[in-house]
N, CA, C, O and CB atoms as a CASP TS submission, in Angstrom:
PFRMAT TS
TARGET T0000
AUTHOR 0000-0000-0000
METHOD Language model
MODEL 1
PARENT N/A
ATOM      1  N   UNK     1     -18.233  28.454 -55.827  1.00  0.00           N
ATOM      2  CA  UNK     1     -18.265  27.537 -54.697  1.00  0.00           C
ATOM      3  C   UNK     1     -19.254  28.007 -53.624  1.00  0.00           C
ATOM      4  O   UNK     1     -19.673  27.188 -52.806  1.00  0.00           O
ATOM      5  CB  UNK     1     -16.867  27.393 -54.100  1.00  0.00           C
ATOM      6  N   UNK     2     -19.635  29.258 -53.590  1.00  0.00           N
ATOM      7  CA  UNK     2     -20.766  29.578 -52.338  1.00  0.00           C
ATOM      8  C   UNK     2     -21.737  29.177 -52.443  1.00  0.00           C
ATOM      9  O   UNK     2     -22.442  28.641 -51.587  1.00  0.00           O
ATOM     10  CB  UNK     2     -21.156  30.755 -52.015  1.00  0.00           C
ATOM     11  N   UNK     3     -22.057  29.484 -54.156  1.00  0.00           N
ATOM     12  CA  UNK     3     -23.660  28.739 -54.396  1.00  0.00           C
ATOM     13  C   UNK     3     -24.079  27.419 -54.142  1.00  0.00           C
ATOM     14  O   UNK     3     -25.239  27.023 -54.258  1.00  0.00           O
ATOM     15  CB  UNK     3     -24.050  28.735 -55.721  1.00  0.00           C
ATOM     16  N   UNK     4     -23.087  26.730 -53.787  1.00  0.00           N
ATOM     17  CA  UNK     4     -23.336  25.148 -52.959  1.00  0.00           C
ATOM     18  C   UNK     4     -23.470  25.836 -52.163  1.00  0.00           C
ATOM     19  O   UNK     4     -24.620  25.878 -52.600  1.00  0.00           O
ATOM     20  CB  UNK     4     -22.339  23.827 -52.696  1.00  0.00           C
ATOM     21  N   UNK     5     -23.472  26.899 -50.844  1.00  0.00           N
ATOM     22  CA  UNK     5     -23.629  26.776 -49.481  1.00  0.00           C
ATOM     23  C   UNK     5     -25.123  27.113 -49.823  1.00  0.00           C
ATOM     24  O   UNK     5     -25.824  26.619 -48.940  1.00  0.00           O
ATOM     25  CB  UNK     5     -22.666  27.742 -48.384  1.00  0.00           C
ATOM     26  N   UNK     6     -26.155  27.998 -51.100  1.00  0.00           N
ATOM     27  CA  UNK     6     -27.095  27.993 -50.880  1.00  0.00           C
ATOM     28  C   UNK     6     -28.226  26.867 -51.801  1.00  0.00           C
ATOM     29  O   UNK     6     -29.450  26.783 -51.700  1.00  0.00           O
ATOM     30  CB  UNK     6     -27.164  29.248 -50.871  1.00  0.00           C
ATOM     31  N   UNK     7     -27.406  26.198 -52.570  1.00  0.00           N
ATOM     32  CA  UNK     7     -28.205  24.898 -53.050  1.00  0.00           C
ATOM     33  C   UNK     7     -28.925  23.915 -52.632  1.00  0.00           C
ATOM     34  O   UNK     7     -30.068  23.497 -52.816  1.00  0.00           O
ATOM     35  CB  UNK     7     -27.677  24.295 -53.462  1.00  0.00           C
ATOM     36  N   UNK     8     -27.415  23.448 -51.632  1.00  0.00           N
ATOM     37  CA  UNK     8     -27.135  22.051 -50.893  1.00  0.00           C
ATOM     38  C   UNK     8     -28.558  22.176 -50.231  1.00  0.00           C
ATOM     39  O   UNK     8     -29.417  21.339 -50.508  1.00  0.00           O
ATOM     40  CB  UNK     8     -25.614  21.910 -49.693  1.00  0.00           C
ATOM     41  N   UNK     9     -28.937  23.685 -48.961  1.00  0.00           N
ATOM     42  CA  UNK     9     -29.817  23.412 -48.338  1.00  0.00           C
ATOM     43  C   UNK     9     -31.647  23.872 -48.799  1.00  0.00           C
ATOM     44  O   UNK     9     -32.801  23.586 -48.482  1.00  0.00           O
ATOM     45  CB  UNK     9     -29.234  23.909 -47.208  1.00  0.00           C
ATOM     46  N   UNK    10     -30.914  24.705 -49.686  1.00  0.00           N
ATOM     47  CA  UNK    10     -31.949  24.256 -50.393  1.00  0.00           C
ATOM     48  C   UNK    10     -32.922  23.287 -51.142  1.00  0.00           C
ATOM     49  O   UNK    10     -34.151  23.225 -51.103  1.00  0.00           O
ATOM     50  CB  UNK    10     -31.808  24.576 -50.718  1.00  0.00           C
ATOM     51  N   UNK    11     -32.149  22.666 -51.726  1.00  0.00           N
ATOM     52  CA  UNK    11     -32.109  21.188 -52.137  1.00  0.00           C
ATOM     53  C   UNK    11     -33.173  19.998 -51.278  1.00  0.00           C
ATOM     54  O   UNK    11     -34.144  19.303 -51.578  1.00  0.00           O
ATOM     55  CB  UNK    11     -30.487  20.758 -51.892  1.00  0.00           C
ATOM     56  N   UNK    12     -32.383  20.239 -50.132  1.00  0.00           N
ATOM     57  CA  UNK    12     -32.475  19.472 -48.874  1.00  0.00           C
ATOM     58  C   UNK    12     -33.988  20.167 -47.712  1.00  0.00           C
ATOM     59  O   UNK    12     -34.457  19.614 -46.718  1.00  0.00           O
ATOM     60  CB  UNK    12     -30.680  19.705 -48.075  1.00  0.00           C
ATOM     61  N   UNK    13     -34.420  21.564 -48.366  1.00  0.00           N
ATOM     62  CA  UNK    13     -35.342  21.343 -48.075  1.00  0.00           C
ATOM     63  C   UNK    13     -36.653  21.016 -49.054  1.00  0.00           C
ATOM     64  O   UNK    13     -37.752  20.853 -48.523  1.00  0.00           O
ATOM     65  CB  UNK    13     -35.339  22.143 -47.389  1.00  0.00           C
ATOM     66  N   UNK    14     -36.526  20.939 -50.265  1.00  0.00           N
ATOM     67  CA  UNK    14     -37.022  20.883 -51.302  1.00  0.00           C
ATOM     68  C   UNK    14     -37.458  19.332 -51.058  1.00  0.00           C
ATOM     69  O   UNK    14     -38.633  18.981 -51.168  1.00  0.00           O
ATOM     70  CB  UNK    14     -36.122  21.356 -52.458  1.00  0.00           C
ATOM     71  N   UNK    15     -36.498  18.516 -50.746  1.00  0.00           N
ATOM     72  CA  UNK    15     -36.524  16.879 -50.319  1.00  0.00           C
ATOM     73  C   UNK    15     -37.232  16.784 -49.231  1.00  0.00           C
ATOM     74  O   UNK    15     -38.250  16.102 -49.342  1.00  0.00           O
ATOM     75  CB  UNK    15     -35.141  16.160 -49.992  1.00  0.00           C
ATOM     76  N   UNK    16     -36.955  17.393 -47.899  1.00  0.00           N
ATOM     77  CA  UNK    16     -38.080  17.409 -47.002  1.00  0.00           C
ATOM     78  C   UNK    16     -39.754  17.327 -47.425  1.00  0.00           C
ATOM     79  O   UNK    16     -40.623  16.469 -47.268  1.00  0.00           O
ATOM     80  CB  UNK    16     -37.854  18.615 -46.332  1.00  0.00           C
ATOM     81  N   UNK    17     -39.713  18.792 -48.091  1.00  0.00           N
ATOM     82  CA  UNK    17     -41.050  19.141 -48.713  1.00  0.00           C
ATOM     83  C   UNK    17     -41.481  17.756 -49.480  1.00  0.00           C
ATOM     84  O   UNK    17     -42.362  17.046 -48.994  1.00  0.00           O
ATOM     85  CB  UNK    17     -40.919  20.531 -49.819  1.00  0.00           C
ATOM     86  N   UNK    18     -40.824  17.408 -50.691  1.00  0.00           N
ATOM     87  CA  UNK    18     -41.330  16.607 -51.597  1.00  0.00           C
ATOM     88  C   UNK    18     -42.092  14.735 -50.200  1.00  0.00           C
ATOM     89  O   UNK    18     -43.156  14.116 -50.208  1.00  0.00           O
ATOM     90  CB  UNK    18     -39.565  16.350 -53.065  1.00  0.00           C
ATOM     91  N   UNK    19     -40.953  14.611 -49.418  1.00  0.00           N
ATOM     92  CA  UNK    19     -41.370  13.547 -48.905  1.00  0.00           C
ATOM     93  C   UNK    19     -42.196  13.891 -47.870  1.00  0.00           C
ATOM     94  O   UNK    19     -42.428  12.701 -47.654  1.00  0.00           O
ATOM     95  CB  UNK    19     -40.414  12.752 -48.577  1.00  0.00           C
ATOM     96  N   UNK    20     -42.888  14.477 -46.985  1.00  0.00           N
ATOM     97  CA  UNK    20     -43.822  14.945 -46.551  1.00  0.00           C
ATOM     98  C   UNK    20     -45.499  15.327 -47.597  1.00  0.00           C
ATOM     99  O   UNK    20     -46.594  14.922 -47.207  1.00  0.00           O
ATOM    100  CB  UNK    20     -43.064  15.998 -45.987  1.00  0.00           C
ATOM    101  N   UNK    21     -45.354  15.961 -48.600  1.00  0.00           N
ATOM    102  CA  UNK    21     -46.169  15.753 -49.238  1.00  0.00           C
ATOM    103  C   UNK    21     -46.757  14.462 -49.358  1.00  0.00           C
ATOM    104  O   UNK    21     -47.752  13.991 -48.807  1.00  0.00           O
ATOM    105  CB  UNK    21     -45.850  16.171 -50.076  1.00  0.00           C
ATOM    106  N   UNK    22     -45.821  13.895 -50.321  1.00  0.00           N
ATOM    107  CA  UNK    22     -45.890  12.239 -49.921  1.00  0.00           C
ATOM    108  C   UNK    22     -46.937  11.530 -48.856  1.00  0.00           C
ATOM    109  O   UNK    22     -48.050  11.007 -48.909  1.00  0.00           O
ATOM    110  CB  UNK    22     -44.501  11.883 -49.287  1.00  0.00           C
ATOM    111  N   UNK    23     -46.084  11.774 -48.009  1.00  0.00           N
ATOM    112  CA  UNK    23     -46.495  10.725 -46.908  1.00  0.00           C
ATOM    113  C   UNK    23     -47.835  11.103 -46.126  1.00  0.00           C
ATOM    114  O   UNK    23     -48.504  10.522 -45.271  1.00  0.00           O
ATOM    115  CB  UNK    23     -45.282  10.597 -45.796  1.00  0.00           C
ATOM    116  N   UNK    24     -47.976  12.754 -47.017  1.00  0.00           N
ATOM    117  CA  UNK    24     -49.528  13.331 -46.333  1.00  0.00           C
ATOM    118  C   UNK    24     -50.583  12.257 -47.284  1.00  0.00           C
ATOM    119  O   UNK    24     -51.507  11.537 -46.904  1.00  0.00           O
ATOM    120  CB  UNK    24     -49.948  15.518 -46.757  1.00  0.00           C
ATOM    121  N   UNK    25     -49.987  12.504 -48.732  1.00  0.00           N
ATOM    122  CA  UNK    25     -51.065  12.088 -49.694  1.00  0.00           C
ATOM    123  C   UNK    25     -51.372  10.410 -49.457  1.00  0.00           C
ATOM    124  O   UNK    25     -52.469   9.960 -49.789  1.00  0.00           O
ATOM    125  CB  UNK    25     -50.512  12.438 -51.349  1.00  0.00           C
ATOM    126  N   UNK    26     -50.426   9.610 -48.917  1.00  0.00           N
ATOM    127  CA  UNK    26     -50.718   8.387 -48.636  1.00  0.00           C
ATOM    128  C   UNK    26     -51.684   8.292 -47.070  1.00  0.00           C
ATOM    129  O   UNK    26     -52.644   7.564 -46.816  1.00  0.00           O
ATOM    130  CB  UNK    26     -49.261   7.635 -48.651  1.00  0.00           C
ATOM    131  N   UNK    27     -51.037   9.265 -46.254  1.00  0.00           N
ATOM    132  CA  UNK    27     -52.324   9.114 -44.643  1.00  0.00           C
ATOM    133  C   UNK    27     -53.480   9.675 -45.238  1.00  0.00           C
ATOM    134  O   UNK    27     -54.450   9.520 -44.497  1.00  0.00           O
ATOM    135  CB  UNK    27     -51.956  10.258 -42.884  1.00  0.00           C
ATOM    136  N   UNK    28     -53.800  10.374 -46.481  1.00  0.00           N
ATOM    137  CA  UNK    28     -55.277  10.211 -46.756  1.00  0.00           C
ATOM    138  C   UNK    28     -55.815   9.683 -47.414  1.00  0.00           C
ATOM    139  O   UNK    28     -57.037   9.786 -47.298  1.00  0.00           O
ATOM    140  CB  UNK    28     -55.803  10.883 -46.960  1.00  0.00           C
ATOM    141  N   UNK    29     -55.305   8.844 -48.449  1.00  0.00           N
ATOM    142  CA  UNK    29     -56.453   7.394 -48.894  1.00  0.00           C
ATOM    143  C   UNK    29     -55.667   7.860 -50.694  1.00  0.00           C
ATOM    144  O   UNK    29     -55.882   7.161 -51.684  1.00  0.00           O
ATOM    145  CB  UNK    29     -59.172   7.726 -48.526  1.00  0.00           C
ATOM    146  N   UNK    30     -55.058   8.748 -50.715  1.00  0.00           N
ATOM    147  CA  UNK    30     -54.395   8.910 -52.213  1.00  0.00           C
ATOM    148  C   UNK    30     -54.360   7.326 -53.167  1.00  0.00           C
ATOM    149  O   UNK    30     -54.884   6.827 -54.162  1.00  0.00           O
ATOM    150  CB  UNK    30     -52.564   9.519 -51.933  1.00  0.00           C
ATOM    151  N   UNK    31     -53.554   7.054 -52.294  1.00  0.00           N
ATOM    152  CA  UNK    31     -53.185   5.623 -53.334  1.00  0.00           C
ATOM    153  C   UNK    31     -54.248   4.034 -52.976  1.00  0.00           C
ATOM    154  O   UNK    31     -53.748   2.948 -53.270  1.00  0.00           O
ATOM    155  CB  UNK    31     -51.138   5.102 -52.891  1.00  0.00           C
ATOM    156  N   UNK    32     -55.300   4.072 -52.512  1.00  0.00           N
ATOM    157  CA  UNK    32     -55.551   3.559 -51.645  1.00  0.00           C
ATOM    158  C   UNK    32     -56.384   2.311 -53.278  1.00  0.00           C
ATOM    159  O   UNK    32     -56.108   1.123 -53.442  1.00  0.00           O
ATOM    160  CB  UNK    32     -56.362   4.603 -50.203  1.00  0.00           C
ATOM    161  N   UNK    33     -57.014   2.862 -53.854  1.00  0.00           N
ATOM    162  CA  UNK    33     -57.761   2.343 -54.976  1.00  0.00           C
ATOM    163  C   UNK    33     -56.972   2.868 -56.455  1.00  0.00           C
ATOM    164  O   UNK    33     -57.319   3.960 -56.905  1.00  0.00           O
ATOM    165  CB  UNK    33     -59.402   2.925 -54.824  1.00  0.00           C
ATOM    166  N   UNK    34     -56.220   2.299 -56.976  1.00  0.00           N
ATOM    167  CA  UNK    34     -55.463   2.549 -58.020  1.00  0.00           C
ATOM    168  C   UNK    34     -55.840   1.701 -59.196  1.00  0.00           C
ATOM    169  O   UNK    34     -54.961   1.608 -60.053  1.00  0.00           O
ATOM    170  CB  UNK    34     -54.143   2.401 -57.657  1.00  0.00           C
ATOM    171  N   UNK    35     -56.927   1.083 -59.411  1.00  0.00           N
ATOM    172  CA  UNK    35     -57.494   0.196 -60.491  1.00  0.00           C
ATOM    173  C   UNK    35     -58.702   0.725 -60.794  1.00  0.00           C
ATOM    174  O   UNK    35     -58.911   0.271 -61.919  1.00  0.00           O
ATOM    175  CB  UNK    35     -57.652  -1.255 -60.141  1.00  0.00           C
ATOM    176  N   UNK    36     -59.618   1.391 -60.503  1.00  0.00           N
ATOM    177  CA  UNK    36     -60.843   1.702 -60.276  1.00  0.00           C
ATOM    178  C   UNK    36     -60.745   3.527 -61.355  1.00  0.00           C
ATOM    179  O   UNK    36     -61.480   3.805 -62.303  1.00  0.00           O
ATOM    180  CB  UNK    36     -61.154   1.650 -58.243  1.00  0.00           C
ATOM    181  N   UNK    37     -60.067   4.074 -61.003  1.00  0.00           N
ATOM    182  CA  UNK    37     -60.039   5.074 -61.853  1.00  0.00           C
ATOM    183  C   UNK    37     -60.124   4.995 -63.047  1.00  0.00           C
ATOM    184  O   UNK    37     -61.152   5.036 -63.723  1.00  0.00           O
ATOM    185  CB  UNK    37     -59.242   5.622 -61.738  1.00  0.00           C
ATOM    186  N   UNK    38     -58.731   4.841 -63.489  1.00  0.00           N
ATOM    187  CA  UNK    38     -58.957   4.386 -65.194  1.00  0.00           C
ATOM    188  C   UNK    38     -60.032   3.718 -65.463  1.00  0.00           C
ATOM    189  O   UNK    38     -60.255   3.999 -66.641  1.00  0.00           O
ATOM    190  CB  UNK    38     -57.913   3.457 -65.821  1.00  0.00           C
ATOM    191  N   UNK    39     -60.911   2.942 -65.072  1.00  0.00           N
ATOM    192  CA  UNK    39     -61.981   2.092 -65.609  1.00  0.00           C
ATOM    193  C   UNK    39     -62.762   3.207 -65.773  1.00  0.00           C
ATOM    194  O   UNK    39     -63.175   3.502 -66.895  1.00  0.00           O
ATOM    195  CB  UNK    39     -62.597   0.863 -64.743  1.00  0.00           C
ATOM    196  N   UNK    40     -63.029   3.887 -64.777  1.00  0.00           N
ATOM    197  CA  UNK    40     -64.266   4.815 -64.518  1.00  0.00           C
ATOM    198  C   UNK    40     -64.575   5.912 -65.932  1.00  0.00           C
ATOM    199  O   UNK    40     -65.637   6.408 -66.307  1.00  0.00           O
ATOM    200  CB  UNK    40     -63.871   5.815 -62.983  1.00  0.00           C
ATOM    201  N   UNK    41     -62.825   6.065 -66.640  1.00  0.00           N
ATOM    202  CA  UNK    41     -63.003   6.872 -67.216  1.00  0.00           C
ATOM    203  C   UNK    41     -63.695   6.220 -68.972  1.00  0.00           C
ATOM    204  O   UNK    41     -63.949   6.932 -69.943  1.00  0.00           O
ATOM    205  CB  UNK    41     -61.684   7.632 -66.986  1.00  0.00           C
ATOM    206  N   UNK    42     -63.825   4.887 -68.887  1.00  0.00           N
ATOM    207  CA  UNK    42     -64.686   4.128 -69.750  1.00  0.00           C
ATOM    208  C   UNK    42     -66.054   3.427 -70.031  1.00  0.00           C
ATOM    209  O   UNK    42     -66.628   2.618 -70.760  1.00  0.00           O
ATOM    210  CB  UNK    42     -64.206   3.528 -69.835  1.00  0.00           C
ATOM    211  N   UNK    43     -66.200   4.298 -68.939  1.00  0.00           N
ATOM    212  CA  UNK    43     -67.599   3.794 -68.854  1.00  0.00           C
ATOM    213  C   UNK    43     -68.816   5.384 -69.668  1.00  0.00           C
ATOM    214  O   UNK    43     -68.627   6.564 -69.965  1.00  0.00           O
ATOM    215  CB  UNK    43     -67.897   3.372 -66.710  1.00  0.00           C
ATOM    216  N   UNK    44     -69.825   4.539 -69.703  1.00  0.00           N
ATOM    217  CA  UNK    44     -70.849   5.611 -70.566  1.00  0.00           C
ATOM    218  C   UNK    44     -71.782   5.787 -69.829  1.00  0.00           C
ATOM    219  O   UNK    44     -72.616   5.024 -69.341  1.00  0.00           O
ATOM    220  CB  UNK    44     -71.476   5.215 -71.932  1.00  0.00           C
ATOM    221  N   UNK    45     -71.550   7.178 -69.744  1.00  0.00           N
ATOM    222  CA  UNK    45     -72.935   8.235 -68.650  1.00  0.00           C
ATOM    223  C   UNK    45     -73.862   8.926 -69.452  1.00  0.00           C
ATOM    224  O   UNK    45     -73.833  10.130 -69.704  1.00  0.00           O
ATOM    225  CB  UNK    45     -72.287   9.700 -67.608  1.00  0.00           C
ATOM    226  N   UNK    46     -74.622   8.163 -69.809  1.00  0.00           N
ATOM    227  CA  UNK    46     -75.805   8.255 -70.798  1.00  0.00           C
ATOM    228  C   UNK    46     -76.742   9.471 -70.092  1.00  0.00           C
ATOM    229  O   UNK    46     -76.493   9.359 -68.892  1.00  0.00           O
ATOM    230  CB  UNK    46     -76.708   6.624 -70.954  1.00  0.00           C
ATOM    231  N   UNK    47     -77.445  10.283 -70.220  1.00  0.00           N
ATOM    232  CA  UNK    47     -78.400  10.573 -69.867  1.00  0.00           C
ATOM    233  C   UNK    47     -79.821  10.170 -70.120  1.00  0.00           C
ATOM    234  O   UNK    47     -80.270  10.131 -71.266  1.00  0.00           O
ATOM    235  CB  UNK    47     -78.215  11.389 -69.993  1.00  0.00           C
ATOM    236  N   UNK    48     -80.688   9.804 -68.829  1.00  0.00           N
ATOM    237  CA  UNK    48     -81.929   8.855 -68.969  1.00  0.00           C
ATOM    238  C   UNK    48     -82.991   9.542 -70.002  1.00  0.00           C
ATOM    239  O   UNK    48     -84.050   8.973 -70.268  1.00  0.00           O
ATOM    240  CB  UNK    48     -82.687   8.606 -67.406  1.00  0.00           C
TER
END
C-alpha cells in the first residue's frame, strides 16, 4: 500500500510532463501541415 503513496505522484507528474510536451509541440507549428509529409516521402530526387 505505500507504493501508491509513490506512484500516484509520480504518475501525476509523468501526466504533467506528457501534456506540456504536448502543448509545447503544438505552440511550435508540430501539427500544423500533416498532409504534406507523407507525400514528400514519394516523390523522386533525381540528381541533375
Amino acid at each position: 500500500m505505500t507504493v501508491l503513496l509513490f506512484l500516484v505522484p509520480i504518475s501525476l507528474v509523468l501526466l504533467v510532463l506528457a501534456i506540456a510536451a504536448f502543448a509545447w509541440a503544438v505552440r511550435c507549428g508540430q501539427f500544423d501541415d500533416l498532409d504534406t509529409p507523407p507525400l514528400d516521402l514519394l516523390g523522386d530526387d533525381r540528381a541533375p
